[in-house]
MDTraj code that builds the backbone (N, CA, C; nanometers):
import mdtraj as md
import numpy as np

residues = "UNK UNK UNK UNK UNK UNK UNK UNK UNK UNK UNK UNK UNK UNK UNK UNK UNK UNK UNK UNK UNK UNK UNK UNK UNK UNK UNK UNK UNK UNK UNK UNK UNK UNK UNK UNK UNK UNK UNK UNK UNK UNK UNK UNK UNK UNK UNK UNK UNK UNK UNK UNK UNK UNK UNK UNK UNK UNK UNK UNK UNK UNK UNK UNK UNK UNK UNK UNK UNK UNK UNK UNK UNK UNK UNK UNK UNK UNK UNK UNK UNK UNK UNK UNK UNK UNK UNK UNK UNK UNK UNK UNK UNK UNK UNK UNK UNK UNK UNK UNK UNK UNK UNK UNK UNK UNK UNK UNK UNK UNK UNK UNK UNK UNK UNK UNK UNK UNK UNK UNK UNK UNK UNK UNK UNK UNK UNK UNK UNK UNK UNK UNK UNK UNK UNK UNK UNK UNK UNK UNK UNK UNK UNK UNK UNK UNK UNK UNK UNK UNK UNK UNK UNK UNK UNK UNK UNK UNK UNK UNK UNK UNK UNK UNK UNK UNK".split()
xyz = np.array([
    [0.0822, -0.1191, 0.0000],
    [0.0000, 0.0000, 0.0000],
    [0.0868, 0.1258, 0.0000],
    [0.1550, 0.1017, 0.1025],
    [0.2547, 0.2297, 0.1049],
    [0.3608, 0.2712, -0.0460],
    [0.3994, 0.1782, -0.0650],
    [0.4919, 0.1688, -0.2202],
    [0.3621, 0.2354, -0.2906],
    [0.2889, 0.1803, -0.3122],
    [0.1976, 0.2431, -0.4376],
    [0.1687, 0.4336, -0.4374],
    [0.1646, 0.4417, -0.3371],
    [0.1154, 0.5920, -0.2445],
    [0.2587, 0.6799, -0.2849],
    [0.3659, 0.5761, -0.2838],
    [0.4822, 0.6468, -0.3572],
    [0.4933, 0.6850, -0.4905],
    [0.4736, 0.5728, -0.5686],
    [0.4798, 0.5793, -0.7057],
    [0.3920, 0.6548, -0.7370],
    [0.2696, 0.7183, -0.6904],
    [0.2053, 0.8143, -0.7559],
    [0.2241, 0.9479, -0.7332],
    [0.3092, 0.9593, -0.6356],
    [0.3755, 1.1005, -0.6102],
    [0.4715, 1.1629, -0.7243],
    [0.4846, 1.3052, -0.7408],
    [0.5569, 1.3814, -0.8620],
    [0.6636, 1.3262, -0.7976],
    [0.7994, 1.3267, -0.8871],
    [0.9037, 1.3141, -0.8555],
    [0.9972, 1.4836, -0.8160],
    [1.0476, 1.5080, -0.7175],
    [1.1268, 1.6124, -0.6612],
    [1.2047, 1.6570, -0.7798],
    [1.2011, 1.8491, -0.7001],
    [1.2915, 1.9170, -0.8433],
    [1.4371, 1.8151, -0.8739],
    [1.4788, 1.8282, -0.7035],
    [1.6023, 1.7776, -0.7325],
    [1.6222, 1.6350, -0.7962],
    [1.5421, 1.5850, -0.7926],
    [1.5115, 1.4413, -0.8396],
    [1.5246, 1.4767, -1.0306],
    [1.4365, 1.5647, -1.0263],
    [1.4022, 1.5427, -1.2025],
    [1.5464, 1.6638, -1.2651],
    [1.5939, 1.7042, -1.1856],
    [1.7477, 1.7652, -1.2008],
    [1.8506, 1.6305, -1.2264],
    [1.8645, 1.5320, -1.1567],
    [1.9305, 1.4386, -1.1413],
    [1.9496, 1.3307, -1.2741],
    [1.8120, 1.3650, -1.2776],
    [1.7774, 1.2644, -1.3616],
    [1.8221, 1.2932, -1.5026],
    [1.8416, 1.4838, -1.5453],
    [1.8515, 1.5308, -1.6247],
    [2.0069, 1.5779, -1.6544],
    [2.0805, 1.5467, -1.5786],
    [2.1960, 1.5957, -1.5226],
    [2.2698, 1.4191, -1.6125],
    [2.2303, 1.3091, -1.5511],
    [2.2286, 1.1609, -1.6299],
    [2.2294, 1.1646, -1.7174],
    [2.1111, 1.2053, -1.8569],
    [2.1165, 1.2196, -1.9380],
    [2.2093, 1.3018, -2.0378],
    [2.2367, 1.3812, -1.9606],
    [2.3099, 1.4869, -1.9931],
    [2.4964, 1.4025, -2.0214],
    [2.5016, 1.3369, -1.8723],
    [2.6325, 1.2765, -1.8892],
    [2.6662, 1.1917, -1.9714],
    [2.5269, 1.1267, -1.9776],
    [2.5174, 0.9774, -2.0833],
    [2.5535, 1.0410, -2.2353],
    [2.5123, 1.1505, -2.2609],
    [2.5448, 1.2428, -2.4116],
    [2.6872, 1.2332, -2.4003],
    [2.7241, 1.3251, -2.3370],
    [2.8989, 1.3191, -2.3026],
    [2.9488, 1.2091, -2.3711],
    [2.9209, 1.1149, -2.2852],
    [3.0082, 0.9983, -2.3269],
    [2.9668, 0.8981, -2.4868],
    [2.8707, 0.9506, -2.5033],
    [2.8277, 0.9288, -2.6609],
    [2.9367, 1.0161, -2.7965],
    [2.9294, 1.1595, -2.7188],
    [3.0036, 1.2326, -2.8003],
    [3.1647, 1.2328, -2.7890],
    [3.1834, 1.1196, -2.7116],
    [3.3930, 1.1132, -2.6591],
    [3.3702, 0.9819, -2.7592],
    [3.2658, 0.8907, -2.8751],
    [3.2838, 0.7942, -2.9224],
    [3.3092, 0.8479, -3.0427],
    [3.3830, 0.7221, -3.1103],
    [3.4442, 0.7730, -3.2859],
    [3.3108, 0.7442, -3.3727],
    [3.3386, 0.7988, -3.5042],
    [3.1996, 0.7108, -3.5864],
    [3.2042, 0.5295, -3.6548],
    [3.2643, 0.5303, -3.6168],
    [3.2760, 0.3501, -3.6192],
    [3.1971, 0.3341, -3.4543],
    [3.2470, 0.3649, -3.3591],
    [3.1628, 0.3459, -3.1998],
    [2.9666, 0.3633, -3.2539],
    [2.9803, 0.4799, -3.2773],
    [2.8559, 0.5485, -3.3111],
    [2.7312, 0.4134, -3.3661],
    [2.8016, 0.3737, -3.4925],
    [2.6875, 0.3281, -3.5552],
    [2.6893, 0.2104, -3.5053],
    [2.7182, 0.1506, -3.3970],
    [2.6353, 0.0478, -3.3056],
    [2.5773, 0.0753, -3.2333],
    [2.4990, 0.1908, -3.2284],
    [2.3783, 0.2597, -3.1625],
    [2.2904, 0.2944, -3.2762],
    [2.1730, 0.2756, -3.2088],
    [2.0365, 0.2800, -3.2935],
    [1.9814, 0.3838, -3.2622],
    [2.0218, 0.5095, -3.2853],
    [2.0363, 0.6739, -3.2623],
    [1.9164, 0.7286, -3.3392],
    [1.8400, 0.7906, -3.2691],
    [1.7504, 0.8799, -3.3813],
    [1.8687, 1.0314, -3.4456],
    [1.8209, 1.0386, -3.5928],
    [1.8698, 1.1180, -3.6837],
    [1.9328, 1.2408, -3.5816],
    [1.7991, 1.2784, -3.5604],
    [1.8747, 1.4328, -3.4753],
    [1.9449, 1.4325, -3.3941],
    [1.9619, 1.2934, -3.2770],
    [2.0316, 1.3100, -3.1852],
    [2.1636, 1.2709, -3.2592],
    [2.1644, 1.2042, -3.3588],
    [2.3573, 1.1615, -3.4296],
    [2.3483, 1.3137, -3.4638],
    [2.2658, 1.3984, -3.5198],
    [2.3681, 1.5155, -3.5587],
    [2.4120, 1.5864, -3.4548],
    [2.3165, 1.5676, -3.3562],
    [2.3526, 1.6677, -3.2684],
    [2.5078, 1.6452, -3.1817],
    [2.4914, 1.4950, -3.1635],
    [2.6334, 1.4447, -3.1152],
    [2.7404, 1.4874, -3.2327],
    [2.7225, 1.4739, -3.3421],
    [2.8329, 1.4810, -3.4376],
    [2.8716, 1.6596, -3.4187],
    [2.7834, 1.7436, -3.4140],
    [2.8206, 1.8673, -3.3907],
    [2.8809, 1.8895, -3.2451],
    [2.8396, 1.8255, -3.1665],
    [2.9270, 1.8746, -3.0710],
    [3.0850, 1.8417, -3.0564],
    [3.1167, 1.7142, -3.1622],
    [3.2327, 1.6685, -3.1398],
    [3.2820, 1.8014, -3.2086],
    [3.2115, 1.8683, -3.3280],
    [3.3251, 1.9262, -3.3388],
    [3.3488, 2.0587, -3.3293],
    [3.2697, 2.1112, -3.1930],
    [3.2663, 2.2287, -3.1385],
    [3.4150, 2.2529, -3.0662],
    [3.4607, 2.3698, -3.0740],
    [3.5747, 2.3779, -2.9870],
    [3.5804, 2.5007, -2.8233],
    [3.4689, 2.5831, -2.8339],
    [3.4282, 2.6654, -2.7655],
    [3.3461, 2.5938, -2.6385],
    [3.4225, 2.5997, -2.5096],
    [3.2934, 2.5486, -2.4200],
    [3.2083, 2.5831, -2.3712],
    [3.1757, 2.7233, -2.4036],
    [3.0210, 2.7749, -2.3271],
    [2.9539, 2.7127, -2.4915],
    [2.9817, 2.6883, -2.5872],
    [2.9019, 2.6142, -2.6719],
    [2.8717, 2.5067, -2.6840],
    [2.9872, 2.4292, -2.6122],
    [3.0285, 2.2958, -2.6064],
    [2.8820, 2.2638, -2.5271],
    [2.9243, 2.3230, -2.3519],
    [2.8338, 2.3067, -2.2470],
    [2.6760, 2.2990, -2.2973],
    [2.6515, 2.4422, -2.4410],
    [2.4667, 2.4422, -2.4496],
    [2.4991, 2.3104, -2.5453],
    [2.5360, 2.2586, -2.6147],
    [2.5369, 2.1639, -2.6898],
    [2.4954, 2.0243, -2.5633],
    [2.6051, 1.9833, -2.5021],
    [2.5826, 1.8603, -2.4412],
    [2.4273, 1.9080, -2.3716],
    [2.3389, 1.9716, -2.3487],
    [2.2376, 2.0350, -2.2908],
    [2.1738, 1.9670, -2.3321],
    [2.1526, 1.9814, -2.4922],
    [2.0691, 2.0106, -2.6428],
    [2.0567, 1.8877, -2.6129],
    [2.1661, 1.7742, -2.6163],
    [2.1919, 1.6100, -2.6025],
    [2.1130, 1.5754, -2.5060],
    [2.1061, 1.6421, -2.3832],
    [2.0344, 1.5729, -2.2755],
    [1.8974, 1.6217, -2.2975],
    [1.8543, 1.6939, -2.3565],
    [1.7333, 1.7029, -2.3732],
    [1.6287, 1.6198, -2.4766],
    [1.7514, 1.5927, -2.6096],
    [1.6831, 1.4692, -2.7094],
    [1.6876, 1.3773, -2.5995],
    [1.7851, 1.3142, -2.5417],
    [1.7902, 1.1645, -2.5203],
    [1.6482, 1.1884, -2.4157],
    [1.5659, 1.2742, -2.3692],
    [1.4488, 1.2534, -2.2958],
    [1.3466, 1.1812, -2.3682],
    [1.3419, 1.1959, -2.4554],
    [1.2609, 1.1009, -2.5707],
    [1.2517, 0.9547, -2.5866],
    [1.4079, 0.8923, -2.5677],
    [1.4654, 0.7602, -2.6128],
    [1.4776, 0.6931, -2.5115],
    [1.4827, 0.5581, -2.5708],
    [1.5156, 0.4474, -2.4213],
    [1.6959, 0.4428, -2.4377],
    [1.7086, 0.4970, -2.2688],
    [1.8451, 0.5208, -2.2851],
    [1.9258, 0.3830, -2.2055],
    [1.8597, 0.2924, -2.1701],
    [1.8933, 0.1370, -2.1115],
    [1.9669, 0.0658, -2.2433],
    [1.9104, 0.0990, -2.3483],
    [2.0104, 0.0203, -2.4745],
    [2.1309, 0.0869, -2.4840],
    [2.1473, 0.2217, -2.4856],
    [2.2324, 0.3295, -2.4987],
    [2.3175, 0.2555, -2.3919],
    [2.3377, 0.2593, -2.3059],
    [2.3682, 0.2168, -2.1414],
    [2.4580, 0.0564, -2.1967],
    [2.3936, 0.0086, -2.2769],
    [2.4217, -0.1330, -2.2759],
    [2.5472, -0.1531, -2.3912],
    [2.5383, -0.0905, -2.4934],
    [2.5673, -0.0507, -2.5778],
    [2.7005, -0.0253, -2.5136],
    [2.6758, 0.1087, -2.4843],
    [2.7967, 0.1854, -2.4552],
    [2.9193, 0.0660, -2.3350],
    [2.8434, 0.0039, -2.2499],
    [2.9277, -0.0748, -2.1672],
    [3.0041, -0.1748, -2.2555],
    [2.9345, -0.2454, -2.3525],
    [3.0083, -0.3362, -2.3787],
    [3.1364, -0.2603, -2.5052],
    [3.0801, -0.1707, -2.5656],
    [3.2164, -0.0514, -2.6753],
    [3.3047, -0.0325, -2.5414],
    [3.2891, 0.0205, -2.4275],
    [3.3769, 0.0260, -2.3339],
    [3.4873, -0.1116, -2.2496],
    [3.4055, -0.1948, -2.2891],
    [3.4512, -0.3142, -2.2708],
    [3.4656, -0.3162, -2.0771],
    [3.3163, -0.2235, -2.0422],
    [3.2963, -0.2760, -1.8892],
    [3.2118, -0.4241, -1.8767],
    [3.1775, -0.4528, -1.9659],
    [3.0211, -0.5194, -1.9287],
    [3.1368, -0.7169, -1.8511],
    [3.0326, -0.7404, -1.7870],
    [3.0559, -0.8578, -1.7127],
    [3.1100, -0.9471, -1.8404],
    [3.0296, -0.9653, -1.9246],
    [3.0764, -1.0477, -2.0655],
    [3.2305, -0.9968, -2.1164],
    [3.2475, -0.8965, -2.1222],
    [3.3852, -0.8804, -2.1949],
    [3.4822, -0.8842, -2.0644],
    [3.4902, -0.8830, -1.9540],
    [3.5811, -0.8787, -1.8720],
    [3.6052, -1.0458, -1.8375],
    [3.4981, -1.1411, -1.8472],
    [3.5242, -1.3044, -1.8358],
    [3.5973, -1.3195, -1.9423],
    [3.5651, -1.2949, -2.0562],
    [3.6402, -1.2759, -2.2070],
    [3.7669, -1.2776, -2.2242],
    [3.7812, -1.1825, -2.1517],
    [3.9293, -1.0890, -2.1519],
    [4.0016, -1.1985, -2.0644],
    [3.9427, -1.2398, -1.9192],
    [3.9995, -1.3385, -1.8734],
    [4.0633, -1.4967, -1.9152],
    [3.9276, -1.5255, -1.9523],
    [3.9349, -1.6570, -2.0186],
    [4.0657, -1.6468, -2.1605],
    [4.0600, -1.5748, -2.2323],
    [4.1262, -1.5160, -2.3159],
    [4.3156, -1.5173, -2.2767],
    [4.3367, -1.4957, -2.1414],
    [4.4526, -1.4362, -2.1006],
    [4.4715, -1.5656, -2.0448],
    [4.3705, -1.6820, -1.9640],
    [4.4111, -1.7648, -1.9423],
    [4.4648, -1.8795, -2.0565],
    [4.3906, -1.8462, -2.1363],
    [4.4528, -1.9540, -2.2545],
    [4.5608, -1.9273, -2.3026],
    [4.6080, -1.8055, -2.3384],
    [4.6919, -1.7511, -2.3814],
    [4.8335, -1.8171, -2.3091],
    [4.7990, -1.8291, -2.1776],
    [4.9020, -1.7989, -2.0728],
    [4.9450, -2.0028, -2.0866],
    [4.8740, -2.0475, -2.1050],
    [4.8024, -2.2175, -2.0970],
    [4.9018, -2.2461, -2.2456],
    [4.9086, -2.1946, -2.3318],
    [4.9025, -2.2401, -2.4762],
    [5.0754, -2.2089, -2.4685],
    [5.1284, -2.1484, -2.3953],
    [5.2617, -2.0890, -2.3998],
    [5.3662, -2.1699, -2.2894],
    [5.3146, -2.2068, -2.2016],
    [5.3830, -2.2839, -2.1380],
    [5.3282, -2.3960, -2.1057],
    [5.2661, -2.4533, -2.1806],
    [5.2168, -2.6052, -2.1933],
    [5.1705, -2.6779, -2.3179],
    [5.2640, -2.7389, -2.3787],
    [5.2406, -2.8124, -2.5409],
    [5.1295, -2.8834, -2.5332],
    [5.0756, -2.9586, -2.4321],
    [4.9833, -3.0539, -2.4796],
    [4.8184, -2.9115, -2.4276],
    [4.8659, -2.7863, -2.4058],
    [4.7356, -2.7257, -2.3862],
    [4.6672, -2.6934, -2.5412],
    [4.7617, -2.6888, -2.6551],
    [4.7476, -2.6763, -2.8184],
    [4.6007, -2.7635, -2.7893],
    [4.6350, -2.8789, -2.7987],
    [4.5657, -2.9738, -2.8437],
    [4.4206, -3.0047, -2.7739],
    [4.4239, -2.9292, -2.6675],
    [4.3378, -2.8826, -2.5880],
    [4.2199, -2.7638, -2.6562],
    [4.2821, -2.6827, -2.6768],
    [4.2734, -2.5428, -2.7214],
    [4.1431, -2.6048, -2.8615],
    [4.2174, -2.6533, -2.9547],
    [4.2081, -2.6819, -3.1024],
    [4.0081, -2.7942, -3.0948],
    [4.0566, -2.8628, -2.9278],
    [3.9355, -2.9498, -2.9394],
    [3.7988, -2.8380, -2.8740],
    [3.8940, -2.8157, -2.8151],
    [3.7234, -2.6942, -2.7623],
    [3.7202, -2.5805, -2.8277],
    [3.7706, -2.5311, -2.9603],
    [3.7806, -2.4271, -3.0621],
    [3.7959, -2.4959, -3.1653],
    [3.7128, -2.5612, -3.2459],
    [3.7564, -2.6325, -3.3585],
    [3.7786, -2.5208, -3.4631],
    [3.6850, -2.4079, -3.3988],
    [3.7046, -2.2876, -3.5525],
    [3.8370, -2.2497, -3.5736],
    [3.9319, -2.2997, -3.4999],
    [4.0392, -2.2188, -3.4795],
    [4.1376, -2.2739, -3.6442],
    [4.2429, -2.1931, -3.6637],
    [4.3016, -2.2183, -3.7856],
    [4.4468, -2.2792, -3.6994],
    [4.4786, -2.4103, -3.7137],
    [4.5695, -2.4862, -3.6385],
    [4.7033, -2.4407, -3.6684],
    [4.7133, -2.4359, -3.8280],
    [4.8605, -2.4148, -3.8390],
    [4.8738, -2.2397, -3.8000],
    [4.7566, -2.1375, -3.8369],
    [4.7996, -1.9940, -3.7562],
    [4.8271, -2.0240, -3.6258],
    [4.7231, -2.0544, -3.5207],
    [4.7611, -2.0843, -3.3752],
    [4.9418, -2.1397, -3.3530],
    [4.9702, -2.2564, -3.4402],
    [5.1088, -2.3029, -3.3839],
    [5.1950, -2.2121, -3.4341],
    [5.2091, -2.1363, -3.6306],
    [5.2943, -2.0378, -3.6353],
    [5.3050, -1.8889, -3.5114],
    [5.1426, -1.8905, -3.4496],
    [5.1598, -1.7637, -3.3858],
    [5.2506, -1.7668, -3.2424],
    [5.2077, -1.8874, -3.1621],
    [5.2631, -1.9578, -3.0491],
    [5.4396, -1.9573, -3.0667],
    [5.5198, -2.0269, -3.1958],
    [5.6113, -1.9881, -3.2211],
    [5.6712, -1.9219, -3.2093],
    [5.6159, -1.8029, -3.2747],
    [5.6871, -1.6615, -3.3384],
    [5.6400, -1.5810, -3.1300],
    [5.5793, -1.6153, -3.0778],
    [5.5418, -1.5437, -2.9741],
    [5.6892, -1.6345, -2.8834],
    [5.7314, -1.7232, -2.8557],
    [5.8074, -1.8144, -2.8183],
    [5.9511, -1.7662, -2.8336],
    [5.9319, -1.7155, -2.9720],
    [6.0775, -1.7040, -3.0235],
    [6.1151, -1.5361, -2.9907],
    [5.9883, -1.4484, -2.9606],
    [5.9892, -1.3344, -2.9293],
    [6.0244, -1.2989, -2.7839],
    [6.0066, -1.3882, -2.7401],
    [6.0370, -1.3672, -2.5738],
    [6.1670, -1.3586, -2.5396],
    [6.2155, -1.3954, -2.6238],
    [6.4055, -1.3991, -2.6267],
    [6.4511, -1.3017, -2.6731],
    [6.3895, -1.2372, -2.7449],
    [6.4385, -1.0960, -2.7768],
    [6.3531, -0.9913, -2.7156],
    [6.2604, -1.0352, -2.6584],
    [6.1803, -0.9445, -2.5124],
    [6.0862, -0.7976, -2.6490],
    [6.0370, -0.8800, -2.6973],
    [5.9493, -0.8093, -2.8114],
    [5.8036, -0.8858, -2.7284],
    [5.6838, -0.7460, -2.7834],
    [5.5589, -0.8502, -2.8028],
    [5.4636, -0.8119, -2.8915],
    [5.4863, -0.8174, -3.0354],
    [5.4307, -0.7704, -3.1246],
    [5.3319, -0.8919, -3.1232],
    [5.3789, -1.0650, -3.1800],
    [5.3194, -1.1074, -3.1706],
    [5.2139, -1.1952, -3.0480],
    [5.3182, -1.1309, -2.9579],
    [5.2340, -1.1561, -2.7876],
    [5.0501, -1.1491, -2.7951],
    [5.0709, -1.0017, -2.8531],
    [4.8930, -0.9265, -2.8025],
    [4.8498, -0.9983, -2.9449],
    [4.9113, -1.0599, -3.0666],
    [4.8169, -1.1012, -3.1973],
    [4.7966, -1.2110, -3.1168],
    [4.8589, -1.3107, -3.0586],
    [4.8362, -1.4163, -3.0073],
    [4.6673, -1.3996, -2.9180],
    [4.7275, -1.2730, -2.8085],
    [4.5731, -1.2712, -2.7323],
    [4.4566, -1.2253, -2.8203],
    [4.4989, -1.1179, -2.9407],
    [4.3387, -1.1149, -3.0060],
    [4.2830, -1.2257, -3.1089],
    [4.4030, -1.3075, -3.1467],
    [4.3694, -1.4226, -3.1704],
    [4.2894, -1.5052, -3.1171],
    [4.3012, -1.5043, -2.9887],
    [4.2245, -1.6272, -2.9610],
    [4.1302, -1.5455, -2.8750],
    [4.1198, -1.4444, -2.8623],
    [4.0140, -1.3704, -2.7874],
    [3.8536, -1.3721, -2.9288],
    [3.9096, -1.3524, -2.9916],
    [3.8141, -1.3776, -3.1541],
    [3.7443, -1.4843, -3.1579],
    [3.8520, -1.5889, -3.1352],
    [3.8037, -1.7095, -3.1218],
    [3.7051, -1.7824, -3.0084],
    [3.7624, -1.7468, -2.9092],
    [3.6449, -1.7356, -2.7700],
    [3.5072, -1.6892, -2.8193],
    [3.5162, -1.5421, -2.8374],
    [3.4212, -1.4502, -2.8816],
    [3.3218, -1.5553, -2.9535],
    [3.3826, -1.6292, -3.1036],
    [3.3395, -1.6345, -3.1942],
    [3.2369, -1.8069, -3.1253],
    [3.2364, -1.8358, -3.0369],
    [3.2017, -1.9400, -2.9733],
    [3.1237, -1.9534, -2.8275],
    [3.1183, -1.8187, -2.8028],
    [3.0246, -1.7477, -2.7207],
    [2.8481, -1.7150, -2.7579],
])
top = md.Topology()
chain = top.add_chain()
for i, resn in enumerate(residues, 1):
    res = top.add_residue(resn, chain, resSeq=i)
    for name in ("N", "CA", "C"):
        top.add_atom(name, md.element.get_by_symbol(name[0]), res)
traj = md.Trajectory(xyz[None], top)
């Protein structure tokens, strides 16, 4: 009874300040993305221009009415996809950080243990066998000269591959 008696109450200035202040930040961080970031958001027209103009404002009392302008479209939109979106391009979301793990553990597995290959290859069949062993190699043979070019191809290698089996 009591909950309900809540929910029908206006929400407080400072409340609907807060709320607008969110939106506002959530723009921000829309407009710090490149246009490759961008178009994995399902953006209405005006709000991509409006983000695209602010990136390339250089004045900040313009800057400031601009990100405004942003928080005032996104009042329109469901900003929970935006939210979702944006976590995983950031690479916060729970999924990409197991990823990243699992990823670093194999990595770490495949380098100092020969029979983990064969491991690897049965629970990744997508994987391309002879790239995996040339990359493992050349990562092997790099450690001796304290390089890691092919170190991190190794991890997005098989981070792809995870991915691609997820």
């Amino acid at each position: 009874m009591l909950n309900d008696e809540l929910e029908d109450l206006p929400l407080s200035k400072t409340k609907i300040k807060q709320k607008m202040q969110d939106l506002q930040d959530l723009g921000v961080k829309l407009v710090e993305l490149n246009k490759e970031q961008l178009t994995k958001f399902d953006l209405p027209q005006i709000l991509l221009d409006a983000i695209k103009l602010a990136q390339q404002i250089n004045s900040n009392g313009a800057l400031r009415r601009q990100y405004q302008y942003i928080g005032k479209l996104m009042r329109n939109i469901d900003t929970e996809s935006i939210k979702e979106t944006l976590n995983k391009i950031k690479g916060e979301s729970v999924e990409n950080i197991k990823l990243f793990h699992l990823s670093e553990k194999w990595r770490k597995r495949l380098l100092e243990d020969d029979n983990a290959i064969n491991q690897f290859i049965n629970d990744y069949p997508i994987c391309d066998k002879v790239e995996l062993y040339n990359l493992i190699k050349k990562v092997k043979h790099e450690v001796e000269a304290q390089k890691k070019r092919n170190y991190r191809r190794l991890f997005q290698y098989i981070r792809d591959i995870v991915e691609d089996l997820k």
